[in-house]
DOMARTI-407610 format. One record per residue (C-alpha): x, y, z. Coordinates in steps of 0.2 Angstrom, whole numbers, plus 5000, padded with zeros to 4 digits. Each point is the difference from the previous one (the first is absolute). Layout:
% DOMARTI-407610
XYZ ...
***
This chain:
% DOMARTI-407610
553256636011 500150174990 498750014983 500550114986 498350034991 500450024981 498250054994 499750144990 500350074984 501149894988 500350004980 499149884989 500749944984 499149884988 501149904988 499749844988 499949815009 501749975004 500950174997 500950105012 499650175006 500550164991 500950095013 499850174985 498449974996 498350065005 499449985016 498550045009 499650035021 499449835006 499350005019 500349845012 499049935005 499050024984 499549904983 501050064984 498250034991 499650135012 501850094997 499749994982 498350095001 500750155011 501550004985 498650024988 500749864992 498449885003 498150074999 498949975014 499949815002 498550015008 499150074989 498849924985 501249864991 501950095005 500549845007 499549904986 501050104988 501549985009 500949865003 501650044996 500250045019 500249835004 501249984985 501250095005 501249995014 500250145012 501450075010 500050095017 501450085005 500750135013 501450045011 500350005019 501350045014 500349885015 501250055016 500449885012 499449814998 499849855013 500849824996 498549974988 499050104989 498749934989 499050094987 498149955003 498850024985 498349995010 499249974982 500649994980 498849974988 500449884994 501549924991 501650105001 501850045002 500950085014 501450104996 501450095016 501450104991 499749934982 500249835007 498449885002 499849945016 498349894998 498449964993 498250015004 498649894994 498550055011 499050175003 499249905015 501549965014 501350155006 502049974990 501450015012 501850034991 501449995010 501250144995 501350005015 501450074995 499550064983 499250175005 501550154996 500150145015 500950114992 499250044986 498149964993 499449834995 498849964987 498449885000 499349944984 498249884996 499849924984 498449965002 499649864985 498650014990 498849905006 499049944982 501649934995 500849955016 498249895004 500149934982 501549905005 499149865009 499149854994 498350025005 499249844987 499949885013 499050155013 498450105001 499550165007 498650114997 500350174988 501849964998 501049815002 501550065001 499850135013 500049885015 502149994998 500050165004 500150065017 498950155000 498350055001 499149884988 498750124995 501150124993 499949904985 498450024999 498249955006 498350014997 500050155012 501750064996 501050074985 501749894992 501050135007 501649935010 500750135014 501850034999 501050085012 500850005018 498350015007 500849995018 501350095009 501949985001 501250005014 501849985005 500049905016 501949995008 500249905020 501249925008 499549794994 499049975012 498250084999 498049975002 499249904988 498249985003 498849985016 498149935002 498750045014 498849875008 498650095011 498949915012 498350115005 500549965020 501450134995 501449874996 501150074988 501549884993 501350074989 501349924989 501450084993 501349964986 501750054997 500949944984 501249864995 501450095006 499749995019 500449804998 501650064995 500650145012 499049935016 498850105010 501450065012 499550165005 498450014989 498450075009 498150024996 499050135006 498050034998 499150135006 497950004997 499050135002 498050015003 498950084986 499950155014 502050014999 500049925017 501749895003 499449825003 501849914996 501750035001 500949834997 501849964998 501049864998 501549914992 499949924982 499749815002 500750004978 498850024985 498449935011 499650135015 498250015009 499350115012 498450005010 498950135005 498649995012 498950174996 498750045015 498450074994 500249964982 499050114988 499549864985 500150034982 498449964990 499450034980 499050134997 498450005005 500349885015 501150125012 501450134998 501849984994 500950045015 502149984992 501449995015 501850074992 501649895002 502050014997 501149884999 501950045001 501549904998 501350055011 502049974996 500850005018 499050145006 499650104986 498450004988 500749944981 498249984994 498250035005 498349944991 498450075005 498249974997 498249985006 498949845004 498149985007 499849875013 498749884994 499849804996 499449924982 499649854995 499149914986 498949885005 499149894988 498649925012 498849884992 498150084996 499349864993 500149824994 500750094982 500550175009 501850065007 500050175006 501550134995 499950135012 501450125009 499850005018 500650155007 500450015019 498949865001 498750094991 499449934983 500250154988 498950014986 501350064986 499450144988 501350094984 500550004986 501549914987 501450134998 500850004985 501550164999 499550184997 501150024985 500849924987 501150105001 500549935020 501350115004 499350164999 498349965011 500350135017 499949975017 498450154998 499249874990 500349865008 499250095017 498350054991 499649854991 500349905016 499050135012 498649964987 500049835002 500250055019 498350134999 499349844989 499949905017 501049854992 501349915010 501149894989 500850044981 500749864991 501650054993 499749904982 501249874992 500250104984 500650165008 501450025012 500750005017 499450165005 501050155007 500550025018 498550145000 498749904995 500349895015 500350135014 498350084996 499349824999 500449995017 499350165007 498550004991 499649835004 500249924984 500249805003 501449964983 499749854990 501649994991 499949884985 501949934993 500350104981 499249844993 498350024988 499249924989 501349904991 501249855002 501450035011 501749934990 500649925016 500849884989 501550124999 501350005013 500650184998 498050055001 499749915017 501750095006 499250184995 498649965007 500749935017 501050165001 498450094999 499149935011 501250005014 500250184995 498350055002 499549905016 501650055010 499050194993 498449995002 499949865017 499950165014 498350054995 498549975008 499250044988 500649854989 498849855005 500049874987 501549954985 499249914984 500949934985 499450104989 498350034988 499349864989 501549914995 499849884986 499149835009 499150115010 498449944994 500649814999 500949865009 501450024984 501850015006 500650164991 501650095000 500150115018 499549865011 501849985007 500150195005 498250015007 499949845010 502149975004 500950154999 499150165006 499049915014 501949935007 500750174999 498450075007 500149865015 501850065005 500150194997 497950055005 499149845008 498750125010 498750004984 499249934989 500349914983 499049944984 500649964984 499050094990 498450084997 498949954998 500149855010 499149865006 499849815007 499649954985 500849974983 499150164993 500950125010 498650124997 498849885006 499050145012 499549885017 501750015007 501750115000 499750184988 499250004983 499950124985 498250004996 498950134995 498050014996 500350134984 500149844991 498149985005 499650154988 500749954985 499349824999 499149954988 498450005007 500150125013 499050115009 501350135001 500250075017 498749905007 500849874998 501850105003 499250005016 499749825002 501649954996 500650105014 498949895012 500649844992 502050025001 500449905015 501850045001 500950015016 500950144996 499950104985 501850084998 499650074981 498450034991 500150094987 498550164995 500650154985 499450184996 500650164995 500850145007 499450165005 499750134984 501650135006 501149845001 499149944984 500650164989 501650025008 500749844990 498649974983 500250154989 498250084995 499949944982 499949825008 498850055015 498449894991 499849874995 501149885006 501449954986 501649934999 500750125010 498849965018 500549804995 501850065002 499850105016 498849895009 500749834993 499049844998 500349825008 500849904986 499649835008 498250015003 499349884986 498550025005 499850194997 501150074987 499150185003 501550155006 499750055018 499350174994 498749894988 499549915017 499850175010 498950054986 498949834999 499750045020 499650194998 498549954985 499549875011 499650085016 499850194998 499950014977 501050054986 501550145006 500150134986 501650075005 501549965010 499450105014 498449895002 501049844996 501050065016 498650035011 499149854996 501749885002 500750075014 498149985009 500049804995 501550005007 499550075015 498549895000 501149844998 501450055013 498650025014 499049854997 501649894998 501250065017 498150025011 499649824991 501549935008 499950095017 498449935003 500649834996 501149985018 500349895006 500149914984 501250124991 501250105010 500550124989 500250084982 501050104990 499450084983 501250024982 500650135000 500450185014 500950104985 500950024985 501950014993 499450114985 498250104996 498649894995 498549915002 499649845009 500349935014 500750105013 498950115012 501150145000 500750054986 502050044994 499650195004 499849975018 498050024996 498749885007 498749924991 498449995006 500449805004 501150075012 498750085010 498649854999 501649895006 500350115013 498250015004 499949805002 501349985010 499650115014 500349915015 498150005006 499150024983 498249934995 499449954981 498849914991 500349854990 499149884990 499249845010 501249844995 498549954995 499550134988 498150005011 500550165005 501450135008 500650005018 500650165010 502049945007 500950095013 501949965001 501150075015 501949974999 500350095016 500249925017 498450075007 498049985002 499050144992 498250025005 498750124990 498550004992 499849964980 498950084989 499549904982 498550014989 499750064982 499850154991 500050094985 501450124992 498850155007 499749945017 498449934998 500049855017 499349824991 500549945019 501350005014 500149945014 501450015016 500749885012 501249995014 501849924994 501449935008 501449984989 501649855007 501850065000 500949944986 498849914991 498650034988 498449955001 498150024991 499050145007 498550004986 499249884988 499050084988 498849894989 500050024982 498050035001 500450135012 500950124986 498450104992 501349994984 499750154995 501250074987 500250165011 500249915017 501749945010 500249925016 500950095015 500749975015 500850125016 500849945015 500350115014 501249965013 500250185009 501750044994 500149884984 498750014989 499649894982 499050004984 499849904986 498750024985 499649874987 499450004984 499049814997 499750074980 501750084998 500050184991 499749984981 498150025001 500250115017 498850184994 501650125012 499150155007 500850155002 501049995017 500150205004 501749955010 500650145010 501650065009 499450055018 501450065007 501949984998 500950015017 501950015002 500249895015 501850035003 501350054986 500049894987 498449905007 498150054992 498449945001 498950034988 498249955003 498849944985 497949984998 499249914989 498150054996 499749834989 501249874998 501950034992 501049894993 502149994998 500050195011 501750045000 501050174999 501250064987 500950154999 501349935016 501549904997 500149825007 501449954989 501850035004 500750044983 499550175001 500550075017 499649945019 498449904998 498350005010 499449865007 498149975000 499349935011 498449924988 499850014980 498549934989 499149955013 498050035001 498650085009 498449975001 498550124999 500250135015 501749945007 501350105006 501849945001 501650105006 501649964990 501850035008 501350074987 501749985008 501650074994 502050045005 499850174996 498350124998 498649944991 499450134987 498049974996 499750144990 499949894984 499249855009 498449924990 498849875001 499749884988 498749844998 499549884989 498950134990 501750134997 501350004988 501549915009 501550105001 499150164991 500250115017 498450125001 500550174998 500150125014 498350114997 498849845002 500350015020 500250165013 500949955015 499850085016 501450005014 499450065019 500849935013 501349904995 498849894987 499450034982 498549954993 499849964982 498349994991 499749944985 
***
């Protein structure tokens, strides 16, 4: 098979609904794969949209219809040539030569035209797009007898549902080819599509496809080859044999296997394959790719009388699942890069999760996404483009899209081993009720017989949440969307005491979205809010950090509720900068009690993911790192609570007191001894004591109850714990009164030392003479908008009076820290200090900085 990539630079046209193209008009560049608003900017023709209310004051993007259009060559062609479209968004026109040769309907499946024949070789042909505009194509349907959230006509359209807005994205639809486009010319008869089933004694089955055509010509002198290769390059297959037709299977038997496992659990190890098809003798095609050898299953074991377990068993281990809900990167989705894609994931990597739920409401994701899931040991929850709506399966040609999708994407996505579990998608409507509602016939018929025949090897639900009961969100079996923020806002409530508490008392089995908000960093901040509308918060913050218009029983914006928790626990902010500091810490505070909470729940819950990694455009709320690239402090309290052995204090279920837990995800013991006591923000001991530990494999267990008489409750005091395993070492402080009344002392923090480990590694060291809160260094660049990112190793974290603590900074090229600060609860977040209130010393490869 020969490819013929027509990527690249095209021209872009935008006319009126239904006009053609204006061959002498204006046109401007227009890159492929990209999004038409991005072109327009780079015209000039469109100011920032990502900036303040642009998107808002222009809808006529979606308005109009948009032409693509360029010219190409071709030489010699096969029998067949088809020109592949790997994705359109959304509804539009295919023209070869002046002459339409089809039609697309979906941004989410690949378009395949078959255009034997038609392509000139003497002479250049011309490919035109007429992409239809989307707020007048959508408005075609009848959408009176449906529902969806944001947008009830949106769910006939096969594109990412959130385009059209949600409560943590802007109305602004992409349009574009968003995906590249080939020619693809062969002789009839070619692969079409292959799975893998791995076995951890080493047994590797493979089964290969060839296409409709090989019932016609017979398999007379068609071959297969497949070659496998060890994750050392080592050969450990060569295999050929003669086609059986479209079905063919081969075994392997690989000595010695090395197994794949998540993150956290054991490395990635990947072995590389090819398969060929041979035409009496000779290679017409080859298809290669990487697996990990490892086995998954779901198991759903009873607990209890009224308790079924939800729980991923890895290689017969039970793995306890820690991430996050991804939603796309953009809205604009063709023009995210594969540089993005490989920092955001290596973040979520670095933040010791193991799984990502690829959301309903977003899309399939690129081929990068996957591949790095893979090697990074990212296990992929991939939701159906289904959320939070009705499904209008009552329409024949809708069921047909949608059966075209889904074979599309499982014949695409089956080969990874990252990929352990399909779902139907998020919170369709009758999710929360025994009500047949329109969707049931593709989520309980359709997609689960497609799944059966094409990837049979894992598993399937039909939606989540899910459960055994008529609520699907019913928490005591299957996965729920439940969340203790609720807690806060109750009337009645105890705020994050009782935030706490509600942690405590979620008994779900698996908690696959809970949902906690706060704002961004101050640089992301005044990247996208222009200054005039920095404080206070006005319509301009509702826009950009958006409100949930179904919550009755709050009608408050999500900026109003971030403000309600900043006076509540820390006082009134007087300016953005403090709003920032004292969100973005409850956030923090909220993401840690929640993913520890659930971890020390095993093996009652097996797993939870929070709402939401990042963003498609510069705001606000949910995310835990931010459109920018930036992460919040969330991301580092996540991070810290899911470390594979980590220890933390919670509330007692009881509320008599706290206990000290320790929760080890990896398949070893640890031994050590644990420190805990009491003490106050200057060091001063109330009492500690130390005892030997021993701490199960995979498990987690109590180490320390601590009764409520036993706090002094002082205003001025925390509890603390350390563990000290030799190599692994673990801390945890804790705050019984919370911070509002809390009398800081001055922490006198100091840089010790900065040591270059190795180019583009540094350690920098840290003191504190009393306690510091939130440290964390500015002056370095951990986002990847503005040039190749450094990766920290811990941010807003803190110490307590006398600690010392070495931080590693890591980086693709050098690190510079000549502009590195510190900062704490006490400074002025995101006002770096200026360079005459430290000296720094170098000698022997370190520098010390004194403040």
């Amino acid at each position: 098979m020969k490819q013929i990539n027509l990527d690249g630079v095209w021209a872009l046209q935008g006319t009126a609904h239904e006009a053609m193209m204006d061959l002498d008009g204006k046109w401007i560049p227009a890159q492929v794969p990209g999004d038409v608003h991005v072109d327009l900017m780079a015209a000039g023709e469109l100011d920032d949209m990502y900036y303040a209310d642009t998107i808002a004051k222009n809808k006529w993007t979606t308005e109009k219809a948009w032409w693509y259009r360029r010219e190409f060559t071709v030489d010699a062609l096969d029998s067949v040539t088809e020109l592949v479209f790997k994705g359109i968004d959304t509804v539009a026109r295919i023209y070869l030569n002046d002459v339409q040769i089809g039609r697309t309907e979906s941004m989410l499946r690949e378009h395949r035209f078959d255009v034997s024949g038609k392509l000139k070789l003497d002479a250049p042909n011309t490919l035109a797009v007429c992409i239809e505009p989307i707020s007048i194509v959508m408005q075609q349907h009848d959408a009176k007898p449906y529902f969806a959230c944001f947008n009830d006509h949106r769910i006939f359209m096969r594109k990412a549902q959130f385009h059209f807005g949600w409560d943590w994205a802007p109305n602004c639809p992409g349009t574009g080819i968003w995906e590249s486009v080939q020619l693809e010319t062969y002789d009839r008869v070619c692969l079409d599509g292959h799975n893998i089933k791995t076995h951890c004694d080493g047994a590797v089955s493979f089964f290969v496809f060839l296409n409709d055509a090989a019932k016609q010509t017979g398999s007379d002198g068609l071959e297969l080859k497949l070659t496998v290769h060890a994750p050392d390059g080592t050969q450990v297959a060569d295999e050929q044999w003669t086609s059986t037709g479209v079905k063919n299977f081969r075994n392997l038997f690989i000595k010695n296997p090395q197994l794949w496992w998540p993150n956290g659990m054991g490395a990635q190890p990947l072995y590389t394959y090819e398969i060929s098809l041979l035409k009496d003798g000779v290679v017409v095609e080859r298809k290669r790719g990487r697996f990990g050898i490892r086995e998954v299953e779901l198991e759903e074991k009873p607990l209890r009388a009224d308790k079924m377990g939800f729980a991923f068993v890895v290689n017969g281990e039970q793995c306890f699942c820690k991430g996050s809900n991804w939603v796309p990167l953009d809205s604009f989705t063709g023009i995210i890069t594969d540089d993005k894609y490989q920092h955001m994931l290596t973040l979520a990597q670095e933040a010791n999760f193991n799984m990502m739920r690829i959301w309903g409401g977003g899309v399939y994701e690129k081929d990068i996404f996957y591949d790095l899931c893979d090697e990074l040991g990212l296990m992929v929850w991939q939701d159906f483009m289904f959320a939070c709506g009705n499904v209008p399966d009552d329409q024949d040609w809708f069921v047909e899209e949608i059966r075209k999708e889904v074979v599309y994407q499982v014949k695409r996505l089956r080969t990874h081993t990252s990929l352990v579990y399909w779902c139907g998608g998020n919170e369709k409507s009758g999710s929360y009720g025994q009500d047949s509602t329109y969707g049931d016939l593709l989520v309980d018929e359709v997609i689960p017989g497609i799944l059966q025949t094409l990837d049979p090897y894992r598993p399937y639900r039909r939606d989540s949440p899910y459960a055994y009961e008529d609520n699907s969100n019913a928490p005591k079996s299957g996965d729920a969307h439940l969340s203790a923020l609720g807690e806060t806002f109750a009337a009645g409530s105890k705020g994050f005491f009782d935030y706490r508490n509600g942690v405590n008392q979620i008994d779900s089995s698996f908690n696959s979205e809970f949902a906690i908000q706060g704002p961004g960093r101050r640089e992301s901040f005044e990247k996208f809010m222009p200054e005039e509308h920095y404080w206070p918060i006005d319509d301009l913050w509702n826009y950009r950090i958006t409100t949930n218009p179904y919550d009755d029983h709050d009608r408050r914006t999500f900026a109003e509720k971030q403000l309600a928790l900043c006076q509540a626990f820390f006082g009134d902010p007087q300016n953005h900068s403090e709003f920032i500091k004292y969100g973005m810490t409850m956030h923090a505070e909220s993401m840690w009690d929640e993913v520890f909470g659930y971890r020390s729940k095993r093996p009652f819950n097996s797993g939870c993911m929070f709402w939401m990694y990042s963003d498609p455009w510069p705001t606000g709320s949910w995310s835990v790192v931010d459109w920018y690239g930036l992460p919040k402090s969330a991301y580092y309290a996540a991070k810290r609570a899911s470390r594979p052995l980590q220890i933390g204090w919670k509330n007692r279920p009881d509320e008599s007191g706290w206990q000290l837990v320790a929760c080890n995800d990896t398949l070893q013991s640890y031994e050590g001894t644990l420190q805990v006591g009491e003490e106050t923000l200057t060091g001063e001991f109330k009492w500690n004591k130390s005892l030997k530990v021993v701490i199960p494999a995979n498990t987690s267990i109590v180490l320390v109850e601590v009764g409520a008489a036993e706090f002094s409750g002082a205003s001025d005091a925390i509890l603390f714990a350390e563990l000290n395993c030799g190599d692994e070492i673990r801390n945890d402080v804790f705050f019984p009164n919370f911070w509002k009344e809390a009398d800081w002392p001055e922490p006198n923090l100091e840089i010790c030392s900065i040591h270059e480990v190795a180019s583009g590694v540094v350690d920098v060291t840290l003191k504190a003479e009393n306690f510091a809160r939130c440290v964390h260094f500015e002056g370095i660049n951990e986002g990847c908008a503005d040039g190749v990112a450094v990766l920290v190793e811990d941010m807003f974290f803190d110490l307590r009076a006398r600690e010392t603590r070495t931080i590693r900074l890591k980086s693709a090229a050098p690190i510079a820290t000549d502009s590195l600060c510190l900062q704490h609860w006490l400074t002025e977040w995101g006002a770096v200090a200026a360079t005459d209130q430290k000296s720094i010393l170098v000698e022997d490869g370190q520098t010390e900085v004194h403040y």
